[in-house]
C-alpha positions as CSV (number, residue, x, y, z in Angstrom):
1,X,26.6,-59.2,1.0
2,X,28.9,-60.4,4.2
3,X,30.4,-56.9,5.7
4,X,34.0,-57.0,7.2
5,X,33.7,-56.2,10.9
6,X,36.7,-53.6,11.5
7,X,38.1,-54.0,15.3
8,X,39.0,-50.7,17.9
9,X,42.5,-52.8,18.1
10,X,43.3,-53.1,14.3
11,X,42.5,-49.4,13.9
12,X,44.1,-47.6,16.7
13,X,48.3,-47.3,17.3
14,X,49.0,-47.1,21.1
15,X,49.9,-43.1,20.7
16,X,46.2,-42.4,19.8
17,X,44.9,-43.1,22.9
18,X,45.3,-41.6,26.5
19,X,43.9,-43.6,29.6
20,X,42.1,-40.2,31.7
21,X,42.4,-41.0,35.4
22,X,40.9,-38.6,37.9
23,X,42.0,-38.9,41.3
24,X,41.2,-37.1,44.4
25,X,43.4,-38.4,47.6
26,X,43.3,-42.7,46.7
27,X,47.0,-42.9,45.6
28,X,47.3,-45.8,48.0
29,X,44.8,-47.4,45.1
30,X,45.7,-46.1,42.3
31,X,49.5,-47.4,42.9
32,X,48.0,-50.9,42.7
33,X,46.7,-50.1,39.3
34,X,50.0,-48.9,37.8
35,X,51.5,-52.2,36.6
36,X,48.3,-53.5,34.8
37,X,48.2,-50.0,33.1
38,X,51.4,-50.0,32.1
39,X,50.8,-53.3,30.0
40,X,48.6,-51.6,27.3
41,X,51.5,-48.9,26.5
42,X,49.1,-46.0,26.4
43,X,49.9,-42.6,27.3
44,X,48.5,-42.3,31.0
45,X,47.3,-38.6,32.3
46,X,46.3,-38.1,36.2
47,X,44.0,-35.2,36.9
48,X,44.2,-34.5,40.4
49,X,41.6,-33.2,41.8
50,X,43.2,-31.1,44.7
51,X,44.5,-34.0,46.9
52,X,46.6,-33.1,50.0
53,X,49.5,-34.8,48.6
54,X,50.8,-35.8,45.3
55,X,53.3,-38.4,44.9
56,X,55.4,-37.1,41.7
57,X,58.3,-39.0,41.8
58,X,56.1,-42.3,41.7
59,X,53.9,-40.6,38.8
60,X,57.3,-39.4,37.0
61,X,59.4,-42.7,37.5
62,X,56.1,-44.8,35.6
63,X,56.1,-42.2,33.0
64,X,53.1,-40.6,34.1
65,X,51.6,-37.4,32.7
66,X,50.3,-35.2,35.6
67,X,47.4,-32.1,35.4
68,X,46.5,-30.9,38.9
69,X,43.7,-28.9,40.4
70,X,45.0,-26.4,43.2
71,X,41.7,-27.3,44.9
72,X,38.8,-29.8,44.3
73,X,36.6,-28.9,42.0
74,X,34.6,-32.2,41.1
75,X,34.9,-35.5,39.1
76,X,33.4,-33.5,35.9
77,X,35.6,-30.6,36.1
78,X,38.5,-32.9,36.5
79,X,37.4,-35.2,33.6
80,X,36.5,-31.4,30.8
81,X,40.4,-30.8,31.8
82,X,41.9,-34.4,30.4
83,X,39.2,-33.9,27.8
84,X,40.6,-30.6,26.6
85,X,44.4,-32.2,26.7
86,X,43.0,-35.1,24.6
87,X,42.1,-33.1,22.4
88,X,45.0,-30.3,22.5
89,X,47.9,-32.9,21.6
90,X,45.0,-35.1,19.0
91,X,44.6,-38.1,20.7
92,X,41.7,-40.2,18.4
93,X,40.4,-41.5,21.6
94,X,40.1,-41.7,25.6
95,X,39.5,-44.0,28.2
96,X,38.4,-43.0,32.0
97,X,39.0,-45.0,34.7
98,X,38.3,-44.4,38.3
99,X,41.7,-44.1,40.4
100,X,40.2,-46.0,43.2
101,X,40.8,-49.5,41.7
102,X,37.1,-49.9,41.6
103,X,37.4,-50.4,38.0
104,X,40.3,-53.2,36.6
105,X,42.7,-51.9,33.9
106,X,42.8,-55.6,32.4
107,X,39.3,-55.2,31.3
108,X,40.8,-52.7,28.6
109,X,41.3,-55.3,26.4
110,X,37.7,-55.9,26.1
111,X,37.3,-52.4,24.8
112,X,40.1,-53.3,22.4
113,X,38.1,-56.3,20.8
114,X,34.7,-53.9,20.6
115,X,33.7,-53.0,16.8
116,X,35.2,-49.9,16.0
117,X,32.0,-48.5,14.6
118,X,31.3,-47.0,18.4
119,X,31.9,-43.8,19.4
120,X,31.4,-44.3,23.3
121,X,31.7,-47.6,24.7
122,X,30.4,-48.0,28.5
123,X,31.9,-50.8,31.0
124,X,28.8,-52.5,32.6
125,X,28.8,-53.8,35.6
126,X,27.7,-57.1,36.9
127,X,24.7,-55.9,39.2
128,X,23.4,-59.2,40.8
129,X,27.2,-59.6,42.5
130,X,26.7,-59.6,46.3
131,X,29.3,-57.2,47.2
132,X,27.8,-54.2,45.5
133,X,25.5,-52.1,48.1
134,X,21.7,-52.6,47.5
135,X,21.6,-48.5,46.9
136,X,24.3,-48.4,44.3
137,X,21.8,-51.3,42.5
138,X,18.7,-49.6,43.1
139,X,20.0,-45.7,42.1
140,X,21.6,-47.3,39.3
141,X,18.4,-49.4,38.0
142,X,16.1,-46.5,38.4
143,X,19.0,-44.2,36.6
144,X,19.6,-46.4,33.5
145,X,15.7,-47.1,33.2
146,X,15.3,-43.6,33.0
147,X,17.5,-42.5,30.7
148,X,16.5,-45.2,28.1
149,X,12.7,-44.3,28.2
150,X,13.8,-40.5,27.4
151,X,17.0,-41.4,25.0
152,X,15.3,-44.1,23.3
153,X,18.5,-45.8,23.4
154,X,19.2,-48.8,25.8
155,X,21.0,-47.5,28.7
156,X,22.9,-50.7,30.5
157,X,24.9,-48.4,33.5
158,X,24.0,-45.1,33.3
159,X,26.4,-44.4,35.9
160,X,29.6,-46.5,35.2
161,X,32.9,-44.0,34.8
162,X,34.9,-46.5,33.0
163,X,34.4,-45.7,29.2
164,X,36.0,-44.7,25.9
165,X,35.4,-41.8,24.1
166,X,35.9,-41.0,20.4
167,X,37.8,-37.5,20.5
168,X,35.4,-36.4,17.8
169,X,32.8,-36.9,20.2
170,X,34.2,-34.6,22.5
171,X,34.8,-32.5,20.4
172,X,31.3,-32.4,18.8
173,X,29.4,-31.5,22.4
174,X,29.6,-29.3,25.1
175,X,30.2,-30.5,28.6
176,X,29.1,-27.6,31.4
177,X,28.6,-30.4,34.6
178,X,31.8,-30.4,37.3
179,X,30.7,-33.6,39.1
180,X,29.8,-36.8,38.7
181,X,26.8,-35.6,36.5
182,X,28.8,-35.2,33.7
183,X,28.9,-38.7,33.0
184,X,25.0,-38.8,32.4
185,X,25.5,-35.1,30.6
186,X,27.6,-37.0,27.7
187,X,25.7,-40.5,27.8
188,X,22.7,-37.8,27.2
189,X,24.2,-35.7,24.6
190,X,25.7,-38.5,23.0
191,X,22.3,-40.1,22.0
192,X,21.7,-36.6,21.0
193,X,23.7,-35.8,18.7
194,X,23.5,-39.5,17.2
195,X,26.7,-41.2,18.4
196,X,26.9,-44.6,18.4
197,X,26.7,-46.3,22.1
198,X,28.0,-49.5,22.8
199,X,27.9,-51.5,26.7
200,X,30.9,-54.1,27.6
201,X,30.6,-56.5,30.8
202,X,33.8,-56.0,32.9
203,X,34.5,-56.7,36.6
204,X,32.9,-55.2,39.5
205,X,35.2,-54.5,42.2
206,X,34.3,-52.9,45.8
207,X,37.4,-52.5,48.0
208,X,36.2,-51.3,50.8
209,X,37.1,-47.7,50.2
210,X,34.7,-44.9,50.7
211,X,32.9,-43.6,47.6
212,X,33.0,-40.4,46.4
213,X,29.3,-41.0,45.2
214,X,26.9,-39.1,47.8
215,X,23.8,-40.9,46.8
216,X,21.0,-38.3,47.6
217,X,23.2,-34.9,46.4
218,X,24.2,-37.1,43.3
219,X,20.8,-38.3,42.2
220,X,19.3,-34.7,42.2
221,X,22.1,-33.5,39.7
222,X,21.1,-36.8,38.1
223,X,17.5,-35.7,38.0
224,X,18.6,-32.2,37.3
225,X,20.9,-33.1,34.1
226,X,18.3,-35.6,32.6
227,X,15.5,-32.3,32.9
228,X,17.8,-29.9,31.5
229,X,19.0,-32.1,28.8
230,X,17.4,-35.1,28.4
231,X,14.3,-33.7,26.0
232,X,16.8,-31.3,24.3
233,X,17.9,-31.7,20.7
């Protein structure tokens, strides 16, 4: 018996979804990103994270929803807010993007064409390009390595920020990490709680910004998150 394949485009309407953006002082980035954002038609939410200036009339002349922070409180606290929204005004599903133009809004429509049947679909990068730092290679090799020996689940980037989410997924688990650990807290209870988890190849951009990422403070929350949760059920 041939199964019909349904598609995350053929089963989604453009006010189901909201692209999650958190942002912590990279407007001069983010900017670039507006007009390739704006192609999809999605609802687009900002969280800032307490940057010392926000540009409003540039985020209300695109049409942009705005959430702010009075003070920074971490990539994962930023990310639970836009999660609660999503799920306040009953969006089906989310994508987060990284506002520093490390991650390109075209590769959405790979996402798009993915088999609806996941429930959290994970950008990976390309890791043998040149331009990515030898740490960022190694910590992330040694992360996703990890993660799949414990999860029993193949784990492509363990630490890639672009995703979509299944509301119901959010809705299912609770998130308790405020930095960048969250992002392994929900690829961990995920597996978990038996969500379906899905990789898709997109661009890997380095723009010469500084990260956020501070390797050694974030792979001892990465340690810490995979201890605390990562032989839980």
């Amino acid at each position: 018996m041939k199964f019909q394949t349904f598609y995350l485009k053929e089963h989604t309407e453009m006010k189901d979804i909201l692209i999650l953006i958190p942002i912590y002082n990279c407007y001069h980035l983010f900017k670039k990103m507006v007009p390739i954002l704006k192609n999809y038609d999605f609802d687009i939410l900002i969280i800032d994270d307490g940057s010392d200036f926000i540009p409003k009339n540039f985020l209300r002349n695109n049409g942009i929803k705005l959430l702010s922070h009075r003070k920074n409180k971490g990539k994962g606290a930023a990310l639970k807010t836009g999660f609660k929204y999503a799920i306040e005004h009953n969006y089906k599903g989310v994508f987060t993007l990284d506002g520093d133009f490390q991650h390109h809004p075209d590769d959405i429509s790979k996402f798009l064409s993915s088999p609806d049947s996941y429930d959290l679909l994970v950008g990976k990068r390309n890791f043998n390009k040149q331009s990515m730092p030898i740490h960022r290679k190694l910590s992330n090799y040694l992360t996703s390595k990890i993660l799949s020996s414990i999860l029993k689940v193949k784990i492509e980037d363990s630490q890639s920020g672009f995703r979509f989410i299944k509301t119901r997924l959010i809705k299912d688990i609770e998130l308790k990490s405020d930095n960048f650990d969250l992002e392994t807290e929900l690829l961990v209870k995920a597996a978990h709680n038996n969500y379906k988890i899905g990789f898709i190849p997109i661009r890997t951009i380095y723009n010469n910004s500084s990260s956020n990422i501070k390797g050694f403070i974030d792979t001892f929350r990465f340690l810490k998150v995979v201890i605390k949760y990562g032989f839980k059920k």
